[in-house]
N, C-alpha and C positions, 0 to 999 in steps of 0.2 A: 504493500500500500504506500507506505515511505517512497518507495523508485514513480509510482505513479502521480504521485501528486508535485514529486520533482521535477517528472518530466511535465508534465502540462505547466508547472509554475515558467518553466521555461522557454515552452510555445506560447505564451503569452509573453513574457517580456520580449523576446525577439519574432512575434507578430509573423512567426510561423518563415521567415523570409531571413535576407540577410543585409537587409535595410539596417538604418541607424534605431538608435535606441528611441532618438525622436519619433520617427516613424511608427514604430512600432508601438508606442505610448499613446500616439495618435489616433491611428485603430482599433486600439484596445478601448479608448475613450468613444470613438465611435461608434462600437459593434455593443458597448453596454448604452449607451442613449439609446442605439436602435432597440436593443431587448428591453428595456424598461417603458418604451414610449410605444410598443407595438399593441395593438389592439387586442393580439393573443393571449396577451401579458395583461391589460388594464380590464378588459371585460370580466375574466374569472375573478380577475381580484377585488373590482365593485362586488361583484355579488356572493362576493364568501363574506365580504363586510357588512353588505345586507343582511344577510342568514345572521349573521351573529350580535348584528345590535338590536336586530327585530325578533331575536329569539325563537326563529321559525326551524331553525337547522334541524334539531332533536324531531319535530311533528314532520318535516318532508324527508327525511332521513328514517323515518318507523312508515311510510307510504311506499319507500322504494323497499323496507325488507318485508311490506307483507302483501305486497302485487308486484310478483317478477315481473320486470318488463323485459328485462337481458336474460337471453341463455346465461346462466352462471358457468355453466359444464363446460363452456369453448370459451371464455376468458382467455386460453393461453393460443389460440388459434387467431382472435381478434390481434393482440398482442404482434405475434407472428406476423400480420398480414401486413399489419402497421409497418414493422420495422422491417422487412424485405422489399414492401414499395420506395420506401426510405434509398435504402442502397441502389435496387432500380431504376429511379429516376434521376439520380445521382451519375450512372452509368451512361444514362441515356443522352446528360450533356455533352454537346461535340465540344470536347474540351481542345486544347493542343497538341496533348501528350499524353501517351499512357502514364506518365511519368504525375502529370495532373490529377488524375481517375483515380492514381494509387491514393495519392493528397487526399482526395477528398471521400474515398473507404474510410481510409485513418481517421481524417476529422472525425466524419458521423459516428464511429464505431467507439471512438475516444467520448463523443458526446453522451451517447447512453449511457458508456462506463460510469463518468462522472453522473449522469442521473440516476444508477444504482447508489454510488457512493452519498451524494446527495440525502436519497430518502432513507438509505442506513443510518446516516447522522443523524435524521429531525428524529427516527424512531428511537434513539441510543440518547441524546440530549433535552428532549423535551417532553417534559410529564402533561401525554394531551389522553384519558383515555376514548378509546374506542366505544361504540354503543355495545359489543359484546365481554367489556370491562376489561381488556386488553389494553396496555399501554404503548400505543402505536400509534393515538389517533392522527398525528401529524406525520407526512411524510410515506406515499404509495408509490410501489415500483410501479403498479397498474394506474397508476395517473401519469406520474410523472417520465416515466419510460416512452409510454404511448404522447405525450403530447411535447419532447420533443423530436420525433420520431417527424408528428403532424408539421411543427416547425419547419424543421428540416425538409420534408417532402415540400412544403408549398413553397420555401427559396429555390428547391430546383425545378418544379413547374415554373416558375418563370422565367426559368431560361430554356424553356424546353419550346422547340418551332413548330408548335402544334396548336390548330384548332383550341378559340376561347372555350368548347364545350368539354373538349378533353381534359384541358388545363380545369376545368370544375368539377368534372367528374373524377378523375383523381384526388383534387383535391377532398372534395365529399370522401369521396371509399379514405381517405387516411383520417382524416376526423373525425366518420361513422365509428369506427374503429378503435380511436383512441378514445372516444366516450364510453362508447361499449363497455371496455376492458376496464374504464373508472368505474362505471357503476355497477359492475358485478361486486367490487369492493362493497359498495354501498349494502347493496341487496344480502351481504352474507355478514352485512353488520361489522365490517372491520372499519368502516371510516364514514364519519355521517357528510353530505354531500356539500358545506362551506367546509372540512376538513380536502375533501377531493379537489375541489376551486382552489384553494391553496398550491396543492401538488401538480394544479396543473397549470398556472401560474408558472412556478419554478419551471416546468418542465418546459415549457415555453421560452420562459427568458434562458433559458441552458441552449434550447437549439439555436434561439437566432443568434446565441452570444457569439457561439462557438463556428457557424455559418461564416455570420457578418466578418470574425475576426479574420478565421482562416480562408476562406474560401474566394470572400467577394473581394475581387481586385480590383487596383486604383485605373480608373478609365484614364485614356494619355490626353496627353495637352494639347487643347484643339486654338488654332490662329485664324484667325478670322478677319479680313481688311476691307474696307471699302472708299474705294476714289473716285473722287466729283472733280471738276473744274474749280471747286471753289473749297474746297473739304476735301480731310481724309481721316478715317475711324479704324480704330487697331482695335481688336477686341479679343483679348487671351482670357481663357477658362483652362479651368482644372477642375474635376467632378471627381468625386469617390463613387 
């Protein structure tokens, strides 16, 4: 665990590249605004802060364990489909290089890891119990696994050259999927469903982090000029 956490502290400071440390500070600052400011990230987490100041959590959380809605018995099949579209669509970008494809296996596969290690932590440091008195309540591999999985699949649907309808349909089947797999949690009473909001929060801001830092590269410097008889306009961009 020690060699793992050393190695990612150190694809983070050198931003995966062999850019300066400026650079690579840069990125790091940019790929967390992007996971904090991401809609995938702000919507679960209004509404786990809903559920827990309007005290609804425990009464929609005893609804889901006593009207299945999810198969419970294929939770690890949901799971599965999730995080194989994942690497799939991944593959499917016309990257430059196989050398790139490798890059971006490792991220993703680096990215779950740390969303294991993630919800081992909340379940090992914080005393939240579960509805079936289990002290676990914080912190689901079946949340947070699955949803940055979802992350992850919908930054490489957008780079994928395919039909708007495709790029939704995918996207759906990965966060049919990573809900599914939450709320089988819910339904067996190990996590009440502002507990799962949280985890899938986390699991969110994990995928875009680790996306945005490693994967999304800096677009190059575009020059742009314009000459009149009477005028002339320079116009330099640099985009991330």
């Amino acid at each position: 665990m020690k060699l793992i956490l050393f190695t990612f502290t150190a694809f983070i400071l050198v931003g995966c590249s062999t850019t300066t440390i400026k650079s690579a500070y840069n990125a790091t600052k940019r790929a967390s605004y992007n996971a904090v400011t991401d809609y995938g990230t702000l919507i679960p987490a209004a509404g786990a802060t809903l559920l827990y100041v309007t005290n609804s959590d425990t009464r929609l959380a005893n609804y889901f364990i006593e009207n299945e809605i999810i198969e419970r018995d294929h939770d690890e099949l949901y799971r599965s489909i999730n995080g194989y579209e994942t690497y799939i669509t991944g593959l499917l970008i016309k990257d430059d290089s196989y050398l790139t494809k490798a890059e971006r296996v490792l991220v993703e596969f680096g990215a779950f890891k740390v969303g294991v290690f993630t919800s081992d932590a909340l379940n090992d440091n914080i005393d939240k119990r579960s509805p079936n008195g289990a002290n676990y309540g914080i912190g689901s591999q079946h949340a947070i696994g699955p949803f940055v999985g979802a992350a992850m699949t919908r930054r490489n649907v957008e780079q994928l050259e395919i039909p708007l309808w495709s790029k939704l349909a995918l996207n759906t089947l990965s966060y049919s999927m990573a809900t599914a797999s939450a709320i089988t949690r819910v339904e067996d009473s190990g996590h009440t469903v502002a507990d799962q909001l949280v985890s899938v929060t986390l699991g969110n801001m994990i995928g875009i982090f680790f996306n945005d830092l490693f994967l999304l590269k800096e677009t190059p410097t575009t020059l742009s000029t314009s000459l009149t008889t009477d005028s002339a306009y320079l116009n330099l961009t640099y985009r991330y």
